[in-house]
N, C-alpha and C positions, 0 to 999 in steps of 0.2 A: 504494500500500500504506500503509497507516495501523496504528502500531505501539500497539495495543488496549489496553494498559494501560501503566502505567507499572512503573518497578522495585517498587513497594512489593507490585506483584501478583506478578509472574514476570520473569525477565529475558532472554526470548527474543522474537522476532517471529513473531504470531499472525496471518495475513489476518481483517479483520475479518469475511465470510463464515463462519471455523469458526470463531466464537465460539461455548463454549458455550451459550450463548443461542442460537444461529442452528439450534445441532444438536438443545437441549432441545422448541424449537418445533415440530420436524417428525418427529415420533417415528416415522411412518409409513415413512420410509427411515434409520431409525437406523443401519441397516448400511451401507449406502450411503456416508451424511453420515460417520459415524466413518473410512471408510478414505480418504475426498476430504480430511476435517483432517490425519491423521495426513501425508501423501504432499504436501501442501500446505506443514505446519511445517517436514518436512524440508524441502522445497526451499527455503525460508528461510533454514533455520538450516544450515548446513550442518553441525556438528558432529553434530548428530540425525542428518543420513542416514544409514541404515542402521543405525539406532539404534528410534526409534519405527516406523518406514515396514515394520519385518521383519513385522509379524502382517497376516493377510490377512483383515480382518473377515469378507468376503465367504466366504471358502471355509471358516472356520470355524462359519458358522451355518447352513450348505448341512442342517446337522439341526434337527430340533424345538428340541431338547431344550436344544442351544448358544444356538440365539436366545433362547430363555428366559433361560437363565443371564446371555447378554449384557443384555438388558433389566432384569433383578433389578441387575446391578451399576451398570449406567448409574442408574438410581432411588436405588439405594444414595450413587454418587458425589454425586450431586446431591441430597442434605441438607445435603450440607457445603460449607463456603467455605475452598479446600484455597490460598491466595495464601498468598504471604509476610509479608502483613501481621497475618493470621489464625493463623499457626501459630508455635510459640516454638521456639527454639533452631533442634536439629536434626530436629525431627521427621518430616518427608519421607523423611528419608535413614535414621534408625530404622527407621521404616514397612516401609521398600524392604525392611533386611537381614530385620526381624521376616519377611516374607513368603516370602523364598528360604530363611531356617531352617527354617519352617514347612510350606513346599508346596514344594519341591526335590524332584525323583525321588531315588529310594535313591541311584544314584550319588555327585549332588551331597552328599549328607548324608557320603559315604565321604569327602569329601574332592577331589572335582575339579572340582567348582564353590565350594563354602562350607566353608570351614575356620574354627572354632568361634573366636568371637570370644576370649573367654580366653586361648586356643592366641597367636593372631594379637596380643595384647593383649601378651603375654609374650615374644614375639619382639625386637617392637618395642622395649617396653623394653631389652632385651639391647643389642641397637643404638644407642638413644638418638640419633634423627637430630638433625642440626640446621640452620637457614637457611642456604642454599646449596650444599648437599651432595646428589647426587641417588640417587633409589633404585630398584632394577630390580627386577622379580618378571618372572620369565621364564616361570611359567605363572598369570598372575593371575588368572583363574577370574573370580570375580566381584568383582574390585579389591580385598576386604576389608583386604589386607594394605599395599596404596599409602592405602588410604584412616587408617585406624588412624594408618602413620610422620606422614599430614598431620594426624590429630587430635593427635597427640603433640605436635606443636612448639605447634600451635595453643594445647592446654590450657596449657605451660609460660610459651609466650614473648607469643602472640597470632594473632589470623590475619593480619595482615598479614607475618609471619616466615611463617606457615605457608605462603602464598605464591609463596612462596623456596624454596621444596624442592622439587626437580624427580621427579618422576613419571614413570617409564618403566613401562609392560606387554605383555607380548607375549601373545596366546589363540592358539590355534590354531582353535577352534570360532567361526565367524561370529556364531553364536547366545551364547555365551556373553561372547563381547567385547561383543556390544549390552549383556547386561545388568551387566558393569561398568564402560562407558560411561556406561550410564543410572545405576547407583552413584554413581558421583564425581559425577553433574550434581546429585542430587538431596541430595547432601552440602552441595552449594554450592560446591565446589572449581572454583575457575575457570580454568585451567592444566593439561592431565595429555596425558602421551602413551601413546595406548594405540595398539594395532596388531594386526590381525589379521596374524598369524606363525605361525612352526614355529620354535621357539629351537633345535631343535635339528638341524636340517636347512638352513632359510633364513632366519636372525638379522633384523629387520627394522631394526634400527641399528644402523648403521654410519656410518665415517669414509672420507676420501681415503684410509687407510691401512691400514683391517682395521677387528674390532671395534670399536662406541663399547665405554669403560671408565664404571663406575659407583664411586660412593664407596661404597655397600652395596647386597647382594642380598637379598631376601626370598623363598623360596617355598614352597610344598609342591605338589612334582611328583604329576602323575598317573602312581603308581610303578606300576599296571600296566597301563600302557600300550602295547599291543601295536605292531608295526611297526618297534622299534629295535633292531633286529639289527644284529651289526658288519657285514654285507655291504649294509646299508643307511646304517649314521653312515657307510662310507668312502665316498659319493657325493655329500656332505653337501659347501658351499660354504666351511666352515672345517675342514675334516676332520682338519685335523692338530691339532685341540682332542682329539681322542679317539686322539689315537698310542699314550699308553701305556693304552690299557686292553684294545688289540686285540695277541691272541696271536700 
């Protein structure tokens, strides 16, 4: 395996087969080539599995109308020189939020995937995290809000303090933890704990002795959320978190 570029391009392992060069050349199995890269980097990288590897080119373009579209974006991508060397600041991870603000089904837009940066902007501040202090969002949706506490220290102190701030998130939705996975990757956040859970059924951190504890929480719950009945929090693995609220 030969590690295809250096940091100034990207800083993961790319087999040199799905370069995009290898994939731009053969447009004849575009779909093909695109789902053998994507199920390739994960198995490289292993923080991407189940991150990039979730979309299924193949079953997606099983229509006309999909392979069209996939071909217009592929053309599209490939004007640009999308490396690290090529783009400034944070642009990547701008990009990303711009897109899930923009094309999010109505749900996400209510609030249980993307909660409005401003909103998330002003939380933080309230908080005022700082180096070595760790912080939990127990429905992180699309990380917005782990992402924001790491620009915060970042803007005040620098990224290497930002560094130092420990990142916890729980998703419930497989789908929804890939995409704030791929949030913090493309933040450039190099550090974060995310986890596909149920915070409020099966906590996914924990100690030898019961709950991990955090120095601050952040979140905006999916308040209506159906399924949490009290005859269902009392089957829950910390169930006496919800004693007093059950009559």
């Amino acid at each position: 395996l030969k590690r295809a570029v250096r940091e100034e391009y990207h800083s993961y392992m790319v087999p040199e087969n799905v370069l995009w060069d290898n994939i731009r050349n053969d447009k004849e199995k575009l779909t093909e080539n695109l789902s053998r890269a994507i199920n390739e980097i994960a198995k490289e990288n292993k923080e991407l599995d189940g991150v990039v590897n979730r979309i299924d080119f193949i079953d997606f373009t099983k229509s006309r109308e999909n392979r069209i579209l996939l071909e217009q974006l592929f053309s599209l991508f490939d004007k640009y020189n999308l490396s690290n060397r090529c783009l400034e600041g944070d642009a990547m991870g701008d990009a990303y939020e711009h897109i899930l603000m923009r094309f999010a089904p109505e749900k996400a837009k209510e609030g249980e995937v993307y909660t409005p940066r401003e909103v998330v902007r002003l939380m933080v501040n309230i908080l005022d995290p700082s180096p070595e202090e760790s912080v939990y969002d127990p429905a992180c949706g699309s990380g917005g809000m782990l992402i924001e506490a790491y620009e915060h220290v970042k803007r005040k102190i620098g990224e290497d303090s930002a560094n130092r701030v420990g990142l916890y998130g729980e998703e419930r939705s497989p789908t929804t933890y890939a995409l704030s996975k791929m949030n913090t990757i493309l933040h450039g956040i190099s550090e974060s704990h995310l986890e596909v859970g149920d915070s409020l059924l099966y906590p996914k951190f924990k100690t030898a002795t019961g709950l991990k504890k955090f120095d601050l929480v952040l979140a905006n719950p999916p308040w209506a959320q159906k399924g949490y009945g009290e005859d269902t929090l009392k089957q829950a693995e910390f169930k006496d978190r919800y004693s007093y609220g059950f009559v």
